[in-house]
C-alpha positions in Angstrom: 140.6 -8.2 -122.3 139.5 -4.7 -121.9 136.3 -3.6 -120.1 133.9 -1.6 -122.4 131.3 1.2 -121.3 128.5 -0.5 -120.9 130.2 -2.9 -118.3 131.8 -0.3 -116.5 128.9 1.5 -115.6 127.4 -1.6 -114.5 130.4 -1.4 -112.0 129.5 1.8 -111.1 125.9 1.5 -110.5 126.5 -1.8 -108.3 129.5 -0.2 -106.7 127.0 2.6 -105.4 124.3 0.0 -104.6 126.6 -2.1 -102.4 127.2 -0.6 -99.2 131.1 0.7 -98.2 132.1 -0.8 -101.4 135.9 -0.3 -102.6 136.5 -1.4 -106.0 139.8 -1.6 -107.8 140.3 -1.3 -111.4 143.5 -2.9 -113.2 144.8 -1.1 -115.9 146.1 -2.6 -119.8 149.0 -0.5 -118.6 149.4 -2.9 -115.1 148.5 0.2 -113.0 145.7 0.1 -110.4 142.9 2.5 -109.8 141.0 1.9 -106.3 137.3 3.8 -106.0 135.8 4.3 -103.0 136.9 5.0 -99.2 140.4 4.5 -98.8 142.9 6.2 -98.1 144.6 5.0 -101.7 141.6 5.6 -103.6 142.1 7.8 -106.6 137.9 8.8 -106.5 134.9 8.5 -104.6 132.0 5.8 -105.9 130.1 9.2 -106.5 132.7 10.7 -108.8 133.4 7.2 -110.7 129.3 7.0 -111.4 129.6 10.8 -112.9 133.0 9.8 -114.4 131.3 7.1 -116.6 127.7 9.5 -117.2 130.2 12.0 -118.6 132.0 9.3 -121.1 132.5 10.9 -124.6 131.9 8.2 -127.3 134.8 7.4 -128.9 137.1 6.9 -126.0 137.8 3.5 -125.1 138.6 2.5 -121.3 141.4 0.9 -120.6 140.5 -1.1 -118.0 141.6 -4.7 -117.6 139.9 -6.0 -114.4 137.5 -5.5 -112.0 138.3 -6.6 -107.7 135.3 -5.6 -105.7 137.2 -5.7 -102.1 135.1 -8.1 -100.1 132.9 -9.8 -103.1 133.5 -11.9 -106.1 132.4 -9.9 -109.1 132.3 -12.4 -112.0 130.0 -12.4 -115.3 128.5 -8.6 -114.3 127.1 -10.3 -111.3 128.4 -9.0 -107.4 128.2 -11.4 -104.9 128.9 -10.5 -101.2 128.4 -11.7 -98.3 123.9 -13.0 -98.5 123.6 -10.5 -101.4 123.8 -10.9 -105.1 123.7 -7.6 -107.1 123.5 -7.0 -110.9 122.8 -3.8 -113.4 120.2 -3.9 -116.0 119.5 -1.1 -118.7 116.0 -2.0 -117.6 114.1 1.2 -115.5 113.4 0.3 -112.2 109.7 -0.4 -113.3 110.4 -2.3 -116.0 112.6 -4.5 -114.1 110.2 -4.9 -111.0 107.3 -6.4 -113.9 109.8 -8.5 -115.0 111.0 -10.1 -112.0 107.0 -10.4 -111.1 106.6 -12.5 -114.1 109.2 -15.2 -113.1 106.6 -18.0 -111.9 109.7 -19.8 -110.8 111.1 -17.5 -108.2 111.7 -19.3 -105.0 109.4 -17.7 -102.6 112.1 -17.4 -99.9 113.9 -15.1 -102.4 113.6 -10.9 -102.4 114.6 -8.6 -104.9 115.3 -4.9 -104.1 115.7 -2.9 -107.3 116.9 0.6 -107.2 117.2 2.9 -110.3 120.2 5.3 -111.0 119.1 7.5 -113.3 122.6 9.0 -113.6 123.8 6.1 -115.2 120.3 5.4 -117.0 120.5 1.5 -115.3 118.9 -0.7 -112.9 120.8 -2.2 -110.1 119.1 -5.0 -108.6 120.2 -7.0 -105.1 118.9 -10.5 -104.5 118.9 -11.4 -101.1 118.0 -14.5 -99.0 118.3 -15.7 -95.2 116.5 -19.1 -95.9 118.2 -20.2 -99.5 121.9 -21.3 -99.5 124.6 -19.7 -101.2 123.8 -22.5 -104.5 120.4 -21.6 -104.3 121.0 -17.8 -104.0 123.2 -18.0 -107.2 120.7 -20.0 -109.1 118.0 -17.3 -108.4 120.0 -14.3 -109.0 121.5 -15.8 -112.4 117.8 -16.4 -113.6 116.6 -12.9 -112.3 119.6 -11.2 -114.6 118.7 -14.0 -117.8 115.3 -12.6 -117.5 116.4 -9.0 -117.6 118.8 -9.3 -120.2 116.0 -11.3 -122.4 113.2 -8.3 -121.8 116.0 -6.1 -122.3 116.8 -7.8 -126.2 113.2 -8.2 -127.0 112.4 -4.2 -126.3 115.9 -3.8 -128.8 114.3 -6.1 -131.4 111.0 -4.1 -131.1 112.5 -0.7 -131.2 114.3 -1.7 -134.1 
């Protein structure tokens, strides 16, 4: 199934979150692109985040799958290593209230959320040294529900 926009410029915002991230994109046409430091890499992270800021509408990416070297990227969600990392068209402010409004949120859990206003998202990383890697997931998945619920109700309401 082919990638649209949206997701990858989620890739790209998390890719440039994530720390010496190399990221390889399979093509409908089998062919592979890799981003990031390598000496096979076809662009920098930096020029794949201004690649997909400069999308015209219209064109369609052709991108089959996404292989974040080192992590498991699954269901726009980044996990690698203790850190869990997902994009939200949220601002960084917007996110942050959000995330403060979760009466749930396991106390030995921290969120870092950094805006790219290149890519007009928010990437935010989920971190934890006391919860396992279960417990991690569970956090992260309900931080990014929550996101992608305030993101739908501001849509409803801008409507």
């Amino acid at each position: 199934m082919t990638l649209t926009r949206e997701a990858l410029t989620d890739v790209a915002a998390i890719a440039a979150a994530a720390p010496h991230t190399q990221v390889r994109l399979g093509t409908s046409h089998g062919a592979a692109v890799v981003i990031g430091e390598h000496p096979a890499g076809s662009m920098c992270i930096d020029g794949f985040r201004r690649l997909m800021a400069a999308w015209v509408d219209g064109c369609e990416p052709q991108v089959d799958s996404v292989d974040f070297v080192g992590g498991i990227y699954e269901a726009g969600m980044l996990t690698c290593g203790e850190s869990r990392l997902f994009a939200t068209r949220l601002s960084a402010q917007e996110t942050a209230a959000c995330l403060r409004e979760r009466s749930d949120w396991p106390d030995e859990a921290h969120a870092v959320v950094r805006e790219d206003l290149l890519l007009d998202v928010s990437v935010v990383q989920v971190t934890s040294d006391a919860l396992d890697a279960d417990a991690l997931d569970a956090a992260a998945r309900d931080a990014q529900a929550a996101c992608v619920v305030e993101e739908l109700c501001r849509e409803v309401s801008a409507a």
